[in-house]
ZADO-1210 file (C-alpha; in nm, 4 decimals, padded with zeros to 6 digits):
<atoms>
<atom x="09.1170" y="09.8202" z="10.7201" code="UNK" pos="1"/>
<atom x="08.9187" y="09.7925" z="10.3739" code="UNK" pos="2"/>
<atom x="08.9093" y="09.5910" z="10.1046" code="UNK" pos="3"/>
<atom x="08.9540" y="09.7497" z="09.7090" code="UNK" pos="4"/>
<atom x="09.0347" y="09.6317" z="09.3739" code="UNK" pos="5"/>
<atom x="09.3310" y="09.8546" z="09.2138" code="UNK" pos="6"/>
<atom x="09.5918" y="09.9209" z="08.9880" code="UNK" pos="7"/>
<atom x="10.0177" y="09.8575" z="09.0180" code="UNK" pos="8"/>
<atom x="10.1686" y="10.1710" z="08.9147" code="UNK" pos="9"/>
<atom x="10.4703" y="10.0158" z="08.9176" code="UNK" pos="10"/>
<atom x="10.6657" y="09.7485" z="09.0646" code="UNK" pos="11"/>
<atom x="11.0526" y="09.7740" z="09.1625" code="UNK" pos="12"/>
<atom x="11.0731" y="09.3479" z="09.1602" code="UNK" pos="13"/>
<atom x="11.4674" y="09.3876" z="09.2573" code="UNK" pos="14"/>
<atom x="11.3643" y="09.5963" z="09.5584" code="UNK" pos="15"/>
<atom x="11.0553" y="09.4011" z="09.6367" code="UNK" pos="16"/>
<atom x="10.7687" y="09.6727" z="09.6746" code="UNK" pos="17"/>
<atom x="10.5494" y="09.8976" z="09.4064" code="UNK" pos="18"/>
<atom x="10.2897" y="10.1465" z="09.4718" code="UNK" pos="19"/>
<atom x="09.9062" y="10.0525" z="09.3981" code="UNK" pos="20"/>
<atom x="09.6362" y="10.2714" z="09.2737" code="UNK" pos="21"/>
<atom x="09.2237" y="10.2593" z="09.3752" code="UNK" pos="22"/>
<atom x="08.9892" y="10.5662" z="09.3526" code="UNK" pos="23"/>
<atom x="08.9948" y="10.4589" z="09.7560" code="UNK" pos="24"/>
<atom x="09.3656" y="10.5089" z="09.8206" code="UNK" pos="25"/>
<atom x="09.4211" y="10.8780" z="09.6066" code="UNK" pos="26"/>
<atom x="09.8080" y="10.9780" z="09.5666" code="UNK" pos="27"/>
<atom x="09.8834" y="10.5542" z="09.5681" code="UNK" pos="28"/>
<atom x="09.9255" y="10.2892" z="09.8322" code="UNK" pos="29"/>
<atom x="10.2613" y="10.1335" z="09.9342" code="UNK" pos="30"/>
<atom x="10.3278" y="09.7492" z="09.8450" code="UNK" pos="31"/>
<atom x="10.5653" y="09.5333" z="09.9660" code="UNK" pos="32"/>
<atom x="10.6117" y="09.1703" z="09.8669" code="UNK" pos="33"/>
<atom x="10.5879" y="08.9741" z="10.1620" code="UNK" pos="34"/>
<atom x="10.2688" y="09.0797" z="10.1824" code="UNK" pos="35"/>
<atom x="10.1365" y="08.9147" z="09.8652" code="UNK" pos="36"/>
<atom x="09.9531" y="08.6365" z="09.8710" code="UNK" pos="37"/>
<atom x="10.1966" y="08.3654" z="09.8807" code="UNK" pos="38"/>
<atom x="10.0125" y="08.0907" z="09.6522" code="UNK" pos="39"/>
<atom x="10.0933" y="08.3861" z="09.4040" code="UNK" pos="40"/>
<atom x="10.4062" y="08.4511" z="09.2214" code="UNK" pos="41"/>
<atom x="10.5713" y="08.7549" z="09.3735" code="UNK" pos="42"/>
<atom x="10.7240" y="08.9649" z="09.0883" code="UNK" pos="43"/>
<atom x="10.4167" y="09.2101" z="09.0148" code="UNK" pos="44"/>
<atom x="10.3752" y="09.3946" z="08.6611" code="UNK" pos="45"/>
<atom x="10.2792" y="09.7660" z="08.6286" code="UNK" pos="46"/>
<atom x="09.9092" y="09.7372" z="08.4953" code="UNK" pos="47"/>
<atom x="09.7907" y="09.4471" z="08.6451" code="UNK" pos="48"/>
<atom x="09.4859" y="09.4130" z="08.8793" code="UNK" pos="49"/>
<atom x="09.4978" y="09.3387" z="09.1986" code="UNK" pos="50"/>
<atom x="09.2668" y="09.2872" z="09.5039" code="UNK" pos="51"/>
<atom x="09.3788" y="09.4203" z="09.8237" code="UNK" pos="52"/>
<atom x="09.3028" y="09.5301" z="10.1973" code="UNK" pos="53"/>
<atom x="09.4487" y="09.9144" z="10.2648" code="UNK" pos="54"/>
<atom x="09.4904" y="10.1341" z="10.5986" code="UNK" pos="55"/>
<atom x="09.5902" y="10.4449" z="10.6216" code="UNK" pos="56"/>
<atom x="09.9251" y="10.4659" z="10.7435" code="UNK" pos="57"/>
<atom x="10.2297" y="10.6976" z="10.6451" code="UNK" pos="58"/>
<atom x="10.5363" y="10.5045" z="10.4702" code="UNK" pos="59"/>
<atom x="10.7739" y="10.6373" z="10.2366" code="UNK" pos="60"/>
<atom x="10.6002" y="10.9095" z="10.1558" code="UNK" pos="61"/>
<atom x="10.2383" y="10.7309" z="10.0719" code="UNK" pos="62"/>
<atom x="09.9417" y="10.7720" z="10.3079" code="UNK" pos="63"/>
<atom x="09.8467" y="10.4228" z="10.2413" code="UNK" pos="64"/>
<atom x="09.9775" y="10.0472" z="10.2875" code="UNK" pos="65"/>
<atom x="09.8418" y="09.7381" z="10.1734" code="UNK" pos="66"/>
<atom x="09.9046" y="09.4587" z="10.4270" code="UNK" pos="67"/>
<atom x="09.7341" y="09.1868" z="10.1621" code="UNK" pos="68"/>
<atom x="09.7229" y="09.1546" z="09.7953" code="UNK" pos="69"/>
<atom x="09.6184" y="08.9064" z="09.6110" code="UNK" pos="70"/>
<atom x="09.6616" y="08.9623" z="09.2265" code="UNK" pos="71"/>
<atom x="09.3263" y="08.8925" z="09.0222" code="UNK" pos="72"/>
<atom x="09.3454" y="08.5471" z="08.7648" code="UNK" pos="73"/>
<atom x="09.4110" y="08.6190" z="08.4230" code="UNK" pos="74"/>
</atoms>
C-alpha cells in the first residue's frame, strides 16, 4: 500500500463512492465512503484534495482502491 496526495474526480454522495486522481494511480482510483476518515464529513466535492493510501486492486472497472482518505484542511 502507498501513500499519495490526489484529486476527486467526482463524487456520487447519494451512492457513497467517487473516483480519485494522483499521477500514482493513472486511469483513477475507486473511493468509497466508509473509508474516509471518520473525524471528516463524508460528502466529498469534485476538486478537492485529498490525502490517501492506494493498492492496486481491480473494482468496478478501476485498477486502484483507496482503503483511507483523509481530505486535506481548507
Amino acid at each position: 500500500m502507498s501513500r499519495t496526495t490526489g484529486t476527486v474526480r467526482v463524487w456520487h454522495g447519494e451512492l457513497g463512492w467517487g473516483v480519485l486522481d494522483s499521477p500514482e494511480t493513472p486511469g483513477g482510483c475507486g473511493a468509497h465512503w466508509s473509508n474516509i476518515d471518520k473525524t471528516q464529513l463524508r460528502v466529498r466535492e469534485a476538486g478537492e484534495i485529498v490525502k490517501f493510501n492506494w493498492e492496486q486492486r481491480s473494482q468496478d472497472g478501476y485498477q486502484f482502491l483507496a482503503p483511507d482518505i483523509q481530505p486535506l484542511e481548507r
